[in-house]
C-alpha positions as CSV (number, residue, x, y, z in Angstrom):
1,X,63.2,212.3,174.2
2,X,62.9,212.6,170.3
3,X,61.4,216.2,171.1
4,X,64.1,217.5,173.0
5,X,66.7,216.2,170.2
6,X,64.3,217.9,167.8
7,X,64.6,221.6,170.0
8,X,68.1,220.9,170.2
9,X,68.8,220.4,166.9
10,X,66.5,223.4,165.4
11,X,68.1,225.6,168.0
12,X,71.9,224.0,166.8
13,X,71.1,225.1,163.1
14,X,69.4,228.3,164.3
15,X,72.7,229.3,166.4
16,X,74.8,228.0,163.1
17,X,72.5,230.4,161.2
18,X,73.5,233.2,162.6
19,X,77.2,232.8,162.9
20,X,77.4,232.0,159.1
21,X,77.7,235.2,157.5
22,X,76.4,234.0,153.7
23,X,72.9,234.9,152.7
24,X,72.9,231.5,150.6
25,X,74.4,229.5,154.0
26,X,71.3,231.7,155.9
27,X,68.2,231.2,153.3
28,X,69.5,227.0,152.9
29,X,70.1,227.1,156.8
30,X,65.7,229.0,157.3
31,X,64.6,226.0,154.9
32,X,66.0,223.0,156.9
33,X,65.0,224.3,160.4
34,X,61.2,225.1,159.2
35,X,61.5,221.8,157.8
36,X,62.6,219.6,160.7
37,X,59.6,221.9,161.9
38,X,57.6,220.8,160.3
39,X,58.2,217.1,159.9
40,X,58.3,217.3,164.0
41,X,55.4,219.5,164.4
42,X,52.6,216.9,165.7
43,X,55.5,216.3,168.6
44,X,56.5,219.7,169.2
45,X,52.7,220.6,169.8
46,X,52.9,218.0,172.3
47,X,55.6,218.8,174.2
48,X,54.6,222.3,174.4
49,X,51.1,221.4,175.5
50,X,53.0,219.1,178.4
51,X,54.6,221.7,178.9
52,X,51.9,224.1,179.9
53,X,49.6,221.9,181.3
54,X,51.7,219.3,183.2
55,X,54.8,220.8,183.6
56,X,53.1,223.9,185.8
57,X,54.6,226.5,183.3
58,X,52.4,229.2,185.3
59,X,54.2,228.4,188.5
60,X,57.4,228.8,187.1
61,X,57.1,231.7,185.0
62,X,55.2,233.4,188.0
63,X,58.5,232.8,189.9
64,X,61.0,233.6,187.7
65,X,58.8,236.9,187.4
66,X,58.8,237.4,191.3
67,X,62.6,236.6,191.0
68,X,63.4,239.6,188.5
69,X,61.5,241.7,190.5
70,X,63.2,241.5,193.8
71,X,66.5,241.6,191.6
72,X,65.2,244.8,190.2
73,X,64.5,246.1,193.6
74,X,67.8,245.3,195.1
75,X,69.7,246.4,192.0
76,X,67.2,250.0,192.9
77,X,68.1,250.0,196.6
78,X,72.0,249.7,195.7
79,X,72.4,252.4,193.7
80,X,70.3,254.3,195.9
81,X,72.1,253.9,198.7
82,X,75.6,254.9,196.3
83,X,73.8,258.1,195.6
């Protein structure tokens, strides 16, 4: 649980990142997200290597990749039959 509010929160200052428009706001903003990286790094590692090994990451990304296929080949066969 303490991973995902970790992501969450590096992705929160990440997003607030780029909608602040200062440099200062931006370089401050860089520094505390590698920082929560790194104090959360030993748990990151882990999540992401639960991730891949138990959380069948291969099946998934196989199927999303079979999924934008046949989306592409529909999307293909619609405008082929407009034309």
């Amino acid at each position: 649980m303490e991973q995902i509010i970790a992501v969450i929160i590096i992705l929160a200052i990440i997003i607030g990142i780029i909608k602040v428009g200062s440099f200062l706001w931006r370089l401050i903003g860089i520094a505390f997200a590698l920082f929560l990286i790194w104090i959360y790094r030993e748990d990151l590692a882990n999540w992401f290597n639960t991730l891949t090994t138990d959380g069948n990451l291969h099946q998934w990304l196989s199927q999303a990749g079979t999924f934008v296929q046949q989306t592409v080949n529909q999307v293909g066969h619609w405008f082929s039959e407009r034309l």
